[in-house]
N, C-alpha and C positions, 0 to 999 in steps of 0.2 A: 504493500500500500504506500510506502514511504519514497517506492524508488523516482516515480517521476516527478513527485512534487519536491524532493531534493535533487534533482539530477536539474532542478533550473531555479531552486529556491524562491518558490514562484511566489509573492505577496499577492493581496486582491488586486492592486494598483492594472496587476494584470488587464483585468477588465476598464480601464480606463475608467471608470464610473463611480466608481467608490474612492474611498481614502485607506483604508483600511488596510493595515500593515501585516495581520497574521497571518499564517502560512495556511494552505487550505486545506485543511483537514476535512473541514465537513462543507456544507455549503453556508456559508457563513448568512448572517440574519440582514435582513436588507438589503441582501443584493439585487439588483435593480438587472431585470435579464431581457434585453435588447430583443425590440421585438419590428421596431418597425428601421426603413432605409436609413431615418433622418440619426436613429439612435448608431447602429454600426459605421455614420457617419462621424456621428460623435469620436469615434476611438480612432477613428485614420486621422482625423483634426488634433488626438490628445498629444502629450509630451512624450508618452509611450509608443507611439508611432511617429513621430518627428524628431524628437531628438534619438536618434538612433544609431549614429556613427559613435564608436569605440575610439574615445581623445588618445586612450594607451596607444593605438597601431600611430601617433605619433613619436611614440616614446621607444619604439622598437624602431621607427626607419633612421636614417644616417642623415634625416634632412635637418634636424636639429640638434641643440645642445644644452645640458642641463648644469649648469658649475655647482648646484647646491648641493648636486646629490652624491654621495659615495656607495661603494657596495656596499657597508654597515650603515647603509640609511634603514634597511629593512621593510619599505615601504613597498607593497606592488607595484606602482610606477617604477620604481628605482631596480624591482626585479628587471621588467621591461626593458628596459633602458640597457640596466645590462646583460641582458638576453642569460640571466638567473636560467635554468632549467624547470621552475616550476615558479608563474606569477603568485600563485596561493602558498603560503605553507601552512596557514590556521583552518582551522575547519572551522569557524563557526560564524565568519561574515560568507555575506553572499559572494561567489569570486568572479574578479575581476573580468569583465568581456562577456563571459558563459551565463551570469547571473543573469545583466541588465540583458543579452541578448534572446535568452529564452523564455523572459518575462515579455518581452516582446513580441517574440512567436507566438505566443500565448493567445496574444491578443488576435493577433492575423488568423490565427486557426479559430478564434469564435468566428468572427466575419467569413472566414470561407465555409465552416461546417453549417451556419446558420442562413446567412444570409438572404438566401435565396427561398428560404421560407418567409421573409418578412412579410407583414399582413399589406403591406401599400406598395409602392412604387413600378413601373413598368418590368417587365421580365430585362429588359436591355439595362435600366439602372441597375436590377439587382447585379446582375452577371458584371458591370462596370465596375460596381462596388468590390464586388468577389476578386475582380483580376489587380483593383490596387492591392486588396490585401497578399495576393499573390505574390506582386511584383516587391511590397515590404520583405514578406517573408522569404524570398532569395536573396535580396541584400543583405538579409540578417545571415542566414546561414554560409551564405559566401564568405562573409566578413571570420566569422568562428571557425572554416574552415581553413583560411589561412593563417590565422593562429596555432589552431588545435589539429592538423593535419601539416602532414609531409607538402610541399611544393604538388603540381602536377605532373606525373610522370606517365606518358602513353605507356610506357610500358610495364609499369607495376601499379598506376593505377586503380586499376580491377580488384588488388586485393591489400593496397593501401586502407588503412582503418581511418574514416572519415570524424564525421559526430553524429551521434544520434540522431535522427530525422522524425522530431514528433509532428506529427499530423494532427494530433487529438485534442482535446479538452478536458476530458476523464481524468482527474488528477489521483483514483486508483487503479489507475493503468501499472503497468510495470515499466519501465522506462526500458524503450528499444535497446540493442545492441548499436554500434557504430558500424553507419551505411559505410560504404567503401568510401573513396574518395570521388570515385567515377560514377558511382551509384547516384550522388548528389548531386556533382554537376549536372548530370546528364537530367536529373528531376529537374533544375533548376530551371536549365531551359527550355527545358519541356515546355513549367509553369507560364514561363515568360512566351513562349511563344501561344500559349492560348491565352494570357491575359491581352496581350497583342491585339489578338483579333477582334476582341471588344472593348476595349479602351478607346476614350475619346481623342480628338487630338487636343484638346485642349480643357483646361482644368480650372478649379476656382483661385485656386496657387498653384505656387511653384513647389510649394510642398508635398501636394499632394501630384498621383501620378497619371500620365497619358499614356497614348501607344510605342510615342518616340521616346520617354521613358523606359519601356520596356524594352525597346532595341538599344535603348545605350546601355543597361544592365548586360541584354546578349550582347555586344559587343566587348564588353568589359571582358565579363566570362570567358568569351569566347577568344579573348586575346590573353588569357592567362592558361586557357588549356591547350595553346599552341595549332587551333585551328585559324590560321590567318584569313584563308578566305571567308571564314562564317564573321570572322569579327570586320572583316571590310565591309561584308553586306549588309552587320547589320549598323556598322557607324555610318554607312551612308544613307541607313534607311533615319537614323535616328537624326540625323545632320539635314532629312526633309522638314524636319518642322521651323517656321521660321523665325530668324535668329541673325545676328549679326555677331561677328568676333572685333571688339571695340580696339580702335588703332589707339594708342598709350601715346603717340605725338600730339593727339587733342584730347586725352583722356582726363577728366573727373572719376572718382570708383564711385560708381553709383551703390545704394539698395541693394542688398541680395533680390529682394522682392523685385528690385526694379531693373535687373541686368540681363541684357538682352543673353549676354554670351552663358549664362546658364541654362541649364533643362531642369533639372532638379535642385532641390532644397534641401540639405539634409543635416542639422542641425547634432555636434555632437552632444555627449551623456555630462561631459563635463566644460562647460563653454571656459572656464578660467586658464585650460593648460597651455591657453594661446600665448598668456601673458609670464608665463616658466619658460617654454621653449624658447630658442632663438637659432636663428642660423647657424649650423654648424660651418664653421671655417673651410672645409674643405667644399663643400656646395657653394658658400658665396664666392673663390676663386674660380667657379664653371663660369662665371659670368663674365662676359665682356665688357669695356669700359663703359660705351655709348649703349649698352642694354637697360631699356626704361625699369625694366619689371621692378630690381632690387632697389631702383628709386622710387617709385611709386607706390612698393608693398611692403617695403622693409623700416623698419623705426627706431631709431637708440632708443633704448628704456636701460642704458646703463651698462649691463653685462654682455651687451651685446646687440643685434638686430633681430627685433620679433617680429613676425607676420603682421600686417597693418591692414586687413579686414578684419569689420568688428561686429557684422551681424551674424559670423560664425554658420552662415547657410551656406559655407566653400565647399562643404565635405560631400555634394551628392554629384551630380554627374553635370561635364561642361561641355560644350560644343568643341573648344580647342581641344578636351581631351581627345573627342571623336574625330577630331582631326588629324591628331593624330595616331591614334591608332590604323586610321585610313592611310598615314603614311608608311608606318612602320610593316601593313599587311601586303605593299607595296615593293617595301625593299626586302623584304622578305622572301617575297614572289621572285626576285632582279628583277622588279620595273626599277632601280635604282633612280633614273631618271625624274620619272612621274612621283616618286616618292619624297624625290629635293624640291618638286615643283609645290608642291603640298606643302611642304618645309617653310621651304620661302612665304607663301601667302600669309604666314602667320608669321614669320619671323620679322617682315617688314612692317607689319604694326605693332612690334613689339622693342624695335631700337629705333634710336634717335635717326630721324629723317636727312639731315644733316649731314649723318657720315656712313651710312646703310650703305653697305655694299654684301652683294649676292656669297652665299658663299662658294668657296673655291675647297670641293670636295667629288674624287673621283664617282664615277658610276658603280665601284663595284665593293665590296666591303664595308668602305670607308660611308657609303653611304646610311646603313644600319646605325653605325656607331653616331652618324649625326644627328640621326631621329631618336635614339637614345639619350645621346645629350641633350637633346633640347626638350627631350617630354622631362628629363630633370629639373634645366632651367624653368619649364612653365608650369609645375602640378607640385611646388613642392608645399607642404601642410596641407594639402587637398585627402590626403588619403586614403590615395592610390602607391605611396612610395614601398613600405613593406611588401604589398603583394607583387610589385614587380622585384622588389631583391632577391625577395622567393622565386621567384621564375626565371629571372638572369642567373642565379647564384646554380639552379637546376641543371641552365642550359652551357656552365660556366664560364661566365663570363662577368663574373661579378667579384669584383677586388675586396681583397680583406677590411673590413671596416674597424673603425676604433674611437673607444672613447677616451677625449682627453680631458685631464684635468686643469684647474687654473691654473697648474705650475708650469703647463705644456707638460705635464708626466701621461704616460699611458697609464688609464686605469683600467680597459678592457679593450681586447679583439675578438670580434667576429671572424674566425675565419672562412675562408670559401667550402663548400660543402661542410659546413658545421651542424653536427644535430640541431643544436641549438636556435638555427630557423625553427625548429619545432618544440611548441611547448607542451608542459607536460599537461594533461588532464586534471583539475584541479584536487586538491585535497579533499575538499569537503565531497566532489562529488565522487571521488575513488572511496571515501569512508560510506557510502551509503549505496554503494553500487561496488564493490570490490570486485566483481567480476569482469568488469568493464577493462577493456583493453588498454593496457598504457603504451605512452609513448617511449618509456626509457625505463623498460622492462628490471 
């Protein structure tokens, strides 16, 4: 009875409706059980379906840097940071990623199991409703999977140990085994391509999701499990909705709300970690002199340069990013060519007009590694940077990372194919499910 209601430490909050903090044993008094479109509306609108991006998959990528913390800070971020082999070692707070992200799930599986019984709304709203909560609940498990799982590997894959895949609501269920890793993907996009087919193209926010949402989730996906042509078809499919990529030589940052160059909104669990992190040294040398980005996004606050967007809605999906992944599916392909021309379009609203010059980069190799660089320069605290080190470091091509201290002293390295891309399953939910497969046996 205990295993799935601990395998995600689920509070009611669950239900977006309540306040109610206890774990759900029974069904708790009061609960208010959503019955009509406007109510399951209600929980795609709540904090538990928006703010949903995981601030730690900052604190694991190499895009930032943190001076306060040591290995004896003890703290889960500080795990993160230094890629600790296990972000939990207490069992008795919810853990870090797996709590807030299956609390979450939670929610999306009422809306999907329910939904479509609601007593009002047209058969085509409910089915809209059902494919956002769809298209949430892929983001979420994506997100856990590059945590909690191995890199994607075509070739082991199939019997790579993923995360659990709850579909349900029944909180005395038993809490599944861990799908494979291929097992998920491959649901995932399933998911997303039938929420696809009934999704709007347009939405009350940014927050919430469309169809061209959905294909930049599949293209995400689908450019981390090394399928390049599914991830160009579907970043161009997602690159139809319309949208413009703002030139930084007449650039104001507008509103997340109000920015053409995003698709999605996706607000992280913890909005403060913007103002800890700061550019890591080695990332702000990627930069070129006359490159507007780190003038127009980067801030002294003292220890260094932190991100200078502050409505914190960076974290869901951007048209540049589908841009490039359009380019990188390209030079992947050797269109080398067509994939620098992709390059350029963005690159020239992004340095000063002034001294822009095209770049001077063969057709063959060298082309990859420019699309590489520069999804670096344009998506960094975006929270995309982790799951590509995971896939570069896969495909190796991913250089030893390291944390340095205020002294310049090394206090950690990542090294290339290091387990330690993969974290371990957390404490509390290995005490309560001990049969569950670990990562670091």
């Amino acid at each position: 009875m205990k295993n799935l209601r601990l395998l995600a430490a689920l509070p009611l909050a669950a239900l977006a409706l309540t306040g109610c903090e206890q774990f759900l044993d029974v069904k708790p008094k009061g609960l208010v059980v959503p019955q009509q479109v406007t109510d399951y509306e209600l929980i795609l609108n709540s904090p538990a379906l928006t703010q949903t991006f995981p601030s730690a998959l900052l604190y694991m990528s190499d895009d930032g840097q943190d001076l306060s913390l040591t290995r004896q800070s003890g703290t889960t971020l500080a795990n993160a940071y230094f890629w600790n082999p296990s972000l939990d070692v207490e069992q008795e707070s919810s853990p870090l990623i797996w709590g807030t992200a299956y609390r979450s799930i939670y929610n999306t599986n009422v809306i999907i199991g329910q939904v479509l019984n609601a007593t009002d709304g047209t058969p085509l709203k409910r089915q809209q409703v059902l494919g956002e909560a769809l298209v949430m609940r892929a983001d979420l498990y994506f997100n856990l999977l590059t945590v909690f799982a191995k890199a994607y590997n075509p070739a082991t894959a199939a019997t790579d140990p993923g995360v659990p895949f709850v579909t349900g609501i029944d909180v005395t269920d038993t809490a599944p085994p861990r799908a494979p890793v291929q097992t998920v993907l491959d649901t995932l996009r399933q998911n997303l391509l039938r929420a696809a087919a009934v999704l709007p193209p347009t939405n009350i926010s940014r927050a919430r999701v469309t169809k061209y949402v959905a294909y930049g989730l599949l293209a995400r996906i689908s450019l981390y499990m090394q399928d390049y042509a599914g991830a160009k078809r579907y970043a161009e499919s997602a690159l139809q909705a319309p949208h413009k990529i703002n030139d930084y030589n007449e650039f104001v940052i507008p509103l997340d709300s109000e920015d053409p160059e995003l698709l999605w909104i996706r607000q992280a669990d913890d909005v403060s970690t913007i103002f800890y992190l700061t550019y890591s040294p080695e990332l702000l040398a990627l930069f070129e002199p006359d490159d507007l980005r780190p003038q127009l996004l980067a801030f002294d606050i003292g220890t260094g340069f932190a991100y200078g967007r502050f409505d914190y809605g960076i974290h869901g999906i951007g048209f540049a990013e589908m841009e490039l992944i359009r380019a990188e599916a390209l030079a992947r392909a050797g269109q080398a060519a067509e994939a620098l021309a992709v390059l350029e379009t963005l690159r020239e609203k992004r340095i000063d007009a002034g001294s822009y010059e095209p770049l001077e980069v063969g057709t063959g190799p060298e082309a990859l590694d420019a699309v590489l660089l520069e999804r670096r320069r344009e998506l960094p605290f975006r929270g995309t940077r982790w799951q590509d080190m995971k896939r570069i470091d896969q495909q190796k091509r991913m250089p030893a990372v390291q944390r340095i201290g205020p002294d310049g002293q090394v206090l950690e390295t990542l090294a290339p194919q290091s387990p330690r891309y993969t974290f371990e399953i957390p404490a509390r939910v290995l005490r309560f499910n001990p049969g569950m497969v670990r990562n670091n046996p």
